[in-house]
C-alpha positions in Angstrom: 0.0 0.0 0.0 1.5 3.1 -0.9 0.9 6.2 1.4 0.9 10.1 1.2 1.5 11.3 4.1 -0.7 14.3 4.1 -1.8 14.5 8.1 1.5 14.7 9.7 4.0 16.8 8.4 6.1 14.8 6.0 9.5 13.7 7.4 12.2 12.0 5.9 12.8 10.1 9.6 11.5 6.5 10.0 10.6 7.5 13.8 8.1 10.2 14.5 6.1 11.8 18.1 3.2 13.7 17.4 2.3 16.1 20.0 -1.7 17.4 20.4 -2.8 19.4 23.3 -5.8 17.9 25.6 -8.1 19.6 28.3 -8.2 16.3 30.1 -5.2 14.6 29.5 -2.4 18.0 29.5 0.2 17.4 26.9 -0.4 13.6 24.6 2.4 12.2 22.7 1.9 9.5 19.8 5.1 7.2 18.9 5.0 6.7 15.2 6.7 5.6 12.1 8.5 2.3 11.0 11.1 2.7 13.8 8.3 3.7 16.6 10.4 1.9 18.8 12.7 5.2 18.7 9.7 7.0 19.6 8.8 4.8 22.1 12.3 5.1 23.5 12.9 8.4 23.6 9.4 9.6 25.4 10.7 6.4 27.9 13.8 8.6 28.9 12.2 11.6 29.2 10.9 12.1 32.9 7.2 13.5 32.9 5.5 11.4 30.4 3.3 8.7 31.7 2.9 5.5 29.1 -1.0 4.8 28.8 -2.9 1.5 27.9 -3.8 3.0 24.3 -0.1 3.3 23.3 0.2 6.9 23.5 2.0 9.0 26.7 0.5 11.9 28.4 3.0 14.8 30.4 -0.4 16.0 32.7 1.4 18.7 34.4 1.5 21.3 31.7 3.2 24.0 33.9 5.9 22.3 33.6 6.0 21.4 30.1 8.8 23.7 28.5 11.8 21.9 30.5 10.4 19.2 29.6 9.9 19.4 25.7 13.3 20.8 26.0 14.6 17.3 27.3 12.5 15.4 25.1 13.9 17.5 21.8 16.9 16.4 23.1 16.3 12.6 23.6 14.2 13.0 20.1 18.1 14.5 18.4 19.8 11.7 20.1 17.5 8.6 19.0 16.4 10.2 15.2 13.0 10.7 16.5 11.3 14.2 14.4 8.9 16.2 16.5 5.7 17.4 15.7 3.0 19.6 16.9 -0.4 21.1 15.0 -3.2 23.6 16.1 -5.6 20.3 16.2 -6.5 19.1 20.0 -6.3 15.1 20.9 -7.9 13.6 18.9 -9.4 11.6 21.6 -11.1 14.4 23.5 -12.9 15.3 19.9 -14.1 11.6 19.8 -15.6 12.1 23.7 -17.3 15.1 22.9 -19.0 13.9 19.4 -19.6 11.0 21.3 -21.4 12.7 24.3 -23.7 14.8 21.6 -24.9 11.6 20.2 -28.7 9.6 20.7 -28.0 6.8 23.5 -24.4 5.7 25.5 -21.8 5.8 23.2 -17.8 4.4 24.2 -15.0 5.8 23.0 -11.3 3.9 22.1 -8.4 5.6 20.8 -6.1 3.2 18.4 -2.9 4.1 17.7 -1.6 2.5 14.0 2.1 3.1 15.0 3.3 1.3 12.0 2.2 2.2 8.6 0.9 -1.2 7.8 -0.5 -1.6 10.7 -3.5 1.0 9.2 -4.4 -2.2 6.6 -6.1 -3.8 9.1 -8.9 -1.8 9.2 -9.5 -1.8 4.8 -11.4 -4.8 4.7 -13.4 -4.4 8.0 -14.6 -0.6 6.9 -18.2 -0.2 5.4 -17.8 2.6 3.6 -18.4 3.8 0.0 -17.1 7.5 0.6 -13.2 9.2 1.7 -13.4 7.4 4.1 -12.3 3.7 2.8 -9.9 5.6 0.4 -8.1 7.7 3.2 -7.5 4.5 4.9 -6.3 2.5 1.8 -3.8 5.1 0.1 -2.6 7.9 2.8 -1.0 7.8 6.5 -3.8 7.4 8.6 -1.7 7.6 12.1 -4.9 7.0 14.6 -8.2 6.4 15.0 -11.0 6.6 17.4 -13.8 4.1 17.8 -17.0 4.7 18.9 -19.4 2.1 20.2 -22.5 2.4 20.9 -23.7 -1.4 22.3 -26.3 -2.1 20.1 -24.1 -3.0 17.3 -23.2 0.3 15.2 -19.4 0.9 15.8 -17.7 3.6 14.0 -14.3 5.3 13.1 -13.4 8.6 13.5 -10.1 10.1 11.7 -8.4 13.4 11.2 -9.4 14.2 7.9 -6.0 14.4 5.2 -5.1 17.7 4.2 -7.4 19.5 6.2 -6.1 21.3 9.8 -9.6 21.2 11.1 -12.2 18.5 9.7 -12.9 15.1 10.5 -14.1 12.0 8.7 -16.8 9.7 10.3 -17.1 6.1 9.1 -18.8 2.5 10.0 -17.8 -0.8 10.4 -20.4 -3.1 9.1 -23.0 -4.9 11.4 -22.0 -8.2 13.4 -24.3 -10.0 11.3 -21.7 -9.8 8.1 -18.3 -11.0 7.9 -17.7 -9.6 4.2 -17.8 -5.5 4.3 -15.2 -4.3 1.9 -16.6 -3.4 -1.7 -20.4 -4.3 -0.5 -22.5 -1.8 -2.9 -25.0 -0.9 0.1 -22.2 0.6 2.1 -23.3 4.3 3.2 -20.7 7.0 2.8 -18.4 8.5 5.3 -19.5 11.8 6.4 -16.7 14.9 6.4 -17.3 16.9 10.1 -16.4 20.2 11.5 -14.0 21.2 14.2 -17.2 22.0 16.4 -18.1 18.7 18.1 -21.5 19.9 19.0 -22.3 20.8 15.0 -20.6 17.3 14.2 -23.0 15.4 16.4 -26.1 17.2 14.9 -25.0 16.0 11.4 -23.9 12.7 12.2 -27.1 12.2 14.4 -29.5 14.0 11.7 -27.5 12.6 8.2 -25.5 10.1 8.4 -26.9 7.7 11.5 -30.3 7.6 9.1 -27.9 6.9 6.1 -26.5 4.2 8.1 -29.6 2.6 8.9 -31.1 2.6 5.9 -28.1 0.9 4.5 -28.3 -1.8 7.3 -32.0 -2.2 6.0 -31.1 -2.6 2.2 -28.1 -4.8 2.9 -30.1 -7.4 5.1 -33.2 -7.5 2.6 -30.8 -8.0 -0.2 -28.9 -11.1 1.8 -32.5 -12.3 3.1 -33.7 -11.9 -0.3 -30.9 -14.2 -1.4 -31.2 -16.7 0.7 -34.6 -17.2 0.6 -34.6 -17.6 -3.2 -32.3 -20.3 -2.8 -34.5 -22.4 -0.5 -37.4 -21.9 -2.9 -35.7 -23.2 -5.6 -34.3 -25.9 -3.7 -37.3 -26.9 -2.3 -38.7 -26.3 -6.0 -36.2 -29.4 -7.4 -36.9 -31.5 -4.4 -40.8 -31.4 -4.5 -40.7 -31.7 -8.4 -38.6 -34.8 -7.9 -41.0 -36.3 -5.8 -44.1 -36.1 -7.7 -42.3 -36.6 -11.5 -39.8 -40.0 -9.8 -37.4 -37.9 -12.7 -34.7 -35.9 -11.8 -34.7 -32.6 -13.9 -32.4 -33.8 -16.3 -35.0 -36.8 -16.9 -33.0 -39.1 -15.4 -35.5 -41.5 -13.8 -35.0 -42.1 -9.7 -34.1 -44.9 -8.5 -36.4 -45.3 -5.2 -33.3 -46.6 -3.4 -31.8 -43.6 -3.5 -35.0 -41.3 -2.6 -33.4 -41.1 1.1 -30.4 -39.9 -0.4 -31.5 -37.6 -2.2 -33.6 -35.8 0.3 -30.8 -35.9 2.6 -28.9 -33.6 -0.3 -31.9 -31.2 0.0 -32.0 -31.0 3.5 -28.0 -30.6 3.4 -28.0 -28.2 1.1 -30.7 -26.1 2.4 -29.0 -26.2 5.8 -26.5 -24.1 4.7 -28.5 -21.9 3.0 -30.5 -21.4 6.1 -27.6 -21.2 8.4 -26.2 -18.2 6.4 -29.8 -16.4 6.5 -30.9 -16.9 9.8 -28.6 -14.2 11.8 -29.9 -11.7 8.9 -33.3 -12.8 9.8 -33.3 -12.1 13.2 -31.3 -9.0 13.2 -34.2 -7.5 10.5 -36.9 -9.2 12.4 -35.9 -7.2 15.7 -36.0 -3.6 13.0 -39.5 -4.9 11.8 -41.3 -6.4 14.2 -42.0 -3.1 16.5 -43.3 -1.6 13.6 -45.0 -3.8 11.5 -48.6 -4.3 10.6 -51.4 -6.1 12.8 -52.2 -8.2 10.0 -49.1 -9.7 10.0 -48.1 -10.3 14.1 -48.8 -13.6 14.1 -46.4 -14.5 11.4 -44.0 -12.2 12.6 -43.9 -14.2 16.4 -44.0 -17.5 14.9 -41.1 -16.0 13.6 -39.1 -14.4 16.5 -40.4 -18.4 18.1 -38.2 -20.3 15.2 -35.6 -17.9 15.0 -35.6 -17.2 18.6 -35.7 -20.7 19.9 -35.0 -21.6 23.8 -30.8 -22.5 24.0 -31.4 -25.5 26.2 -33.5 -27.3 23.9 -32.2 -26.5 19.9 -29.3 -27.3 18.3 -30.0 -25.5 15.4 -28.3 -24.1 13.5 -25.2 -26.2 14.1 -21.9 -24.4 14.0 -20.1 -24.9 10.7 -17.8 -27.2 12.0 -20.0 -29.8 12.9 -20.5 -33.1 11.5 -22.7 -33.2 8.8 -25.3 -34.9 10.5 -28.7 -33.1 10.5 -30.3 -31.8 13.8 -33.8 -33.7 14.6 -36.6 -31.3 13.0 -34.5 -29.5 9.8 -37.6 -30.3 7.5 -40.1 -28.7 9.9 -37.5 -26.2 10.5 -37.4 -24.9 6.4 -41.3 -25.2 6.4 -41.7 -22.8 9.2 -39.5 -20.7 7.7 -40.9 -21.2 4.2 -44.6 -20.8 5.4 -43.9 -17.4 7.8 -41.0 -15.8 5.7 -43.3 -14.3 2.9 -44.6 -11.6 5.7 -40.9 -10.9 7.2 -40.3 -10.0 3.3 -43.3 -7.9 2.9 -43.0 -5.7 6.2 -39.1 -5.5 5.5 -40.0 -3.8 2.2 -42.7 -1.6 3.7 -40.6 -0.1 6.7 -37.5 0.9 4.7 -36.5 3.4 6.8 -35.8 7.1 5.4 -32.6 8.5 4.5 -31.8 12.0 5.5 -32.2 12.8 1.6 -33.1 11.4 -1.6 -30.0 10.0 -3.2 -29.2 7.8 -5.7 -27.8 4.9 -4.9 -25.3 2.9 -7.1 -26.9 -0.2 -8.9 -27.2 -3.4 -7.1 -25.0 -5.9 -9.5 -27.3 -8.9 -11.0 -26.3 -11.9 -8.9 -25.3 -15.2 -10.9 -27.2 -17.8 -11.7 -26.1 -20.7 -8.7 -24.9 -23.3 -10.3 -27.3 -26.7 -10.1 -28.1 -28.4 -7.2 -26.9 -32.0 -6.6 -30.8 -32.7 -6.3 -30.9 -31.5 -9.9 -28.3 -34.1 -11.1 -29.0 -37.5 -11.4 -25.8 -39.7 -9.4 -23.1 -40.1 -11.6 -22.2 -44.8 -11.7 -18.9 -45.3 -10.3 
């Protein structure tokens, strides 16, 4: 990954101590660069700055700063470490007071990305489809803060490149998906002022909605999906049944009729496994709000989705044998009978965005290829 350097001045050093002044904290020091060891060393010797869990040092006693960055300049020359200093505050008391202007209980971690690859991390765990993800991917990104809210929106707040005043505010993706990078549902980062208080009225009035509505989209999409899969699996299977012919015409050999719905209820099991988190997770965003006329659906639901730990093994982790859990076929036609109205709420609640946008198109998804229930067994 090639980098820019464009928030820190640029140095030709390979060690590197950022200074930022902080309300709370007094003086805060940030050991950077490939040789942050230097850094590390040099804010070590210098009596006054305390080491703290997050990687960065604090000297709390400002009064008595000047000797002190006198001695550290001096440590700095000695171990090839360059100085800096800029008119931005901490970036961590920034993060604290967005973070106290926003709906609900929000935490606050700073991360420190001493080592420029060390940033890379973070590319294919961002949602983003704004500066955000492209910040992160092709300039020095130094550190971060994270704000967590518990209820499963986490985002990432950075000083924003070539600007001495602004911010960019970004999102992870929700626990439900492990694939974020590139996803065409990602919202996009949102560029804030230097004012926290503004900052928290923009994120909580544009770009939370955005978010939202993006969680919405993405989860219908991947439901969508999934569904469509178990209809046409449950198509093949059920066609199979009543025609004794597998779709290629191949006639079935009633020997092998237990065989072959085991491959459907295989096959479907995966299918189900990868849409049940989605389901739940849009079922808890529907439900509240969702029409009388279709409650009952919507707890049988919440019931299969929902079930009691102590008595259901499904879905079985996906490093379990391959042996079915008792109930799968009742299982799909719960889900297959009740899913129709999850669909048709999910569609009629899309939340609003904070504006009418247009959004990039939605790439056609593949044909999957054929199902083994769609092939007759090949004679060995």
């Amino acid at each position: 990954m090639s980098m820019d350097d464009r928030t820190t001045p640029r140095s030709r050093g390979l060690a590197q101590i950022i200074l930022a002044l902080s309300p709370a904290d007094g003086l805060v020091a940030i050991p950077l660069g490939e040789q942050y060891r230097w850094a590390n060393t040099a804010l070590q010797l210098t009596p006054g700055f305390e080491r703290r869990p997050d990687g960065t040092y604090a000297l709390r006693d400002v009064d008595t700063a000047e000797p002190v960055l006198r001695a550290l300049a001096e440590t700095a020359r000695r171990h090839r470490v360059h100085l800096f200093g800029g008119p931005r505050p901490y970036l961590g008391d920034y993060a604290t007071a967005l973070a106290d202007g926003l709906p609900g209980t929000w935490t606050v971690k700073v991360e420190v990305y001493a080592h420029p690859v060390w940033q890379e991390d973070l590319v294919p765990l961002l949602w983003d489809a704004g500066e955000l993800i492209d910040s992160v991917k092709h300039i020095r990104i130094p550190y971060a803060a994270q704000l967590t809210n518990g209820a499963g929106i986490e985002l990432l707040l950075v000083e924003r490149p070539g600007s001495a005043h602004e911010y960019l505010l970004g999102a992870f993706a929700s626990a439900t998906f492990d694939d974020k990078y590139a996803d065409p549902h990602a919202p996009r980062s949102i560029v804030l002022p230097s004012d926290a208080a503004h900052a928290a009225g923009l994120v909580t009035g544009t770009f939370l909605p955005s978010y939202e509505q993006a969680v919405h989209e993405r989860l219908l999409a991947a439901i969508e999906a999934a569904h469509g899969r178990l209809e046409e699996l449950h198509a093949a299977w059920t066609a199979i049944q009543q025609s004794g012919r597998y779709s290629d015409g191949t006639r079935l050999d009633p020997a092998t009729l237990g065989h072959t719905e085991q491959q459907y209820l295989e096959e479907s099991s995966v299918e189900w496994r990868r849409l049940r988190p989605h389901a739940a997770d849009l079922l808890s965003r529907v439900r509240p709000v969702a029409d009388a006329e279709d409650s009952a659906s919507l707890d049988r639901l919440h019931q299969l989705l929902h079930p009691d730990a102590a008595s259901s093994t499904w879905p079985a982790p996906a490093s379990s044998p391959a042996a079915l859990p008792p109930g799968t076929a009742e299982t799909l036609r719960r889900w297959r009978t009740d899913s129709p109205a999850l669909l048709r709420q999910a569609r009629a609640t899309r939340p609003v965005g904070p504006a009418t946008t247009v959004r990039p198109a939605i790439p056609a998804v593949g044909k999957a290829p054929p199902s083994a229930l769609e092939r007759a067994p090949r004679s060995r």
